[in-house]
C-alpha positions in Angstrom: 10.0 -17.4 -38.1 10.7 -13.7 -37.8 10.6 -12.0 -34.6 8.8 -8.6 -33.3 11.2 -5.3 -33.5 13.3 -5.5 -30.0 12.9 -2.4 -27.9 15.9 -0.7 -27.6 17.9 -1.0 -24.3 16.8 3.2 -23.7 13.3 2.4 -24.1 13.5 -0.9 -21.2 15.4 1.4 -18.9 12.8 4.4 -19.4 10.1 2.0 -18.5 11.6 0.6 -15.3 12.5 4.3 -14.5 8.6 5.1 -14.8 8.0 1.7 -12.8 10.2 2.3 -9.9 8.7 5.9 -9.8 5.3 4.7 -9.5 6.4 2.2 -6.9 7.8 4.3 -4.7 4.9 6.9 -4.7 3.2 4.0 -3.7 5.6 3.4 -1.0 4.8 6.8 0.5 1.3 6.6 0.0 1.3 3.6 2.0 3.9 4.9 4.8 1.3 8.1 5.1 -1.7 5.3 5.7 0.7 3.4 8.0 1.3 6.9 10.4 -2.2 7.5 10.1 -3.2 4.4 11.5 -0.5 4.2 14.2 -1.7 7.9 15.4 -5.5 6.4 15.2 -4.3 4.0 17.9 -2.2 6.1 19.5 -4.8 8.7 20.4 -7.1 6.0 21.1 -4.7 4.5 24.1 -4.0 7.9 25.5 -8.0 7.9 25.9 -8.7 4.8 27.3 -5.7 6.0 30.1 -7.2 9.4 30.6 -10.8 7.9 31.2 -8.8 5.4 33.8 -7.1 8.7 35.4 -10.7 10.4 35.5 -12.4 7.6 36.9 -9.5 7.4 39.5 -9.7 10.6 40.5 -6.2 11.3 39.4 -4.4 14.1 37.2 -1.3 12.9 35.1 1.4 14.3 37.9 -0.3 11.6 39.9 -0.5 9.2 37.8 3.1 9.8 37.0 4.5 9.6 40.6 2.5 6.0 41.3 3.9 4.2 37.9 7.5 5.9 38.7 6.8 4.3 42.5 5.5 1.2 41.0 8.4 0.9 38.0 11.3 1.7 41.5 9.5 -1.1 43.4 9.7 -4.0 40.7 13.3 -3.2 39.9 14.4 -3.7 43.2 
């Protein structure tokens, strides 16, 4: 039984060129969702601790002295 025409070895390596290009676009696509995400929650921490400073009373100097107090206490 006679086989199909093999691709040549130039046309395999041309298609797993175009593959691993469309991979890694993919890659960055995914990285740029990733960063997007991790900013999303990011900014949505930093909120949640300002409305805790504002309902405290506090500015972020404040804040900052207390935790640095609090952080020197515990280590020793």
């Amino acid at each position: 039984m006679a086989r199909g025409q093999r691709k040549p070895i130039e046309e395999k390596i041309a298609e797993k060129e175009e593959l691993i290009g469309a991979l890694r676009t993919r890659v960055k696509s995914e990285q740029a969702e990733l960063d997007a995400l991790y900013k999303e929650k990011r900014d949505r921490d930093l909120e949640g601790l300002n409305q805790i400073l504002e309902d405290a009373g506090l500015d972020v100097g404040e804040a900052s002295d207390i935790l640095q107090s609090y952080i020197h206490s515990r280590e020793s």
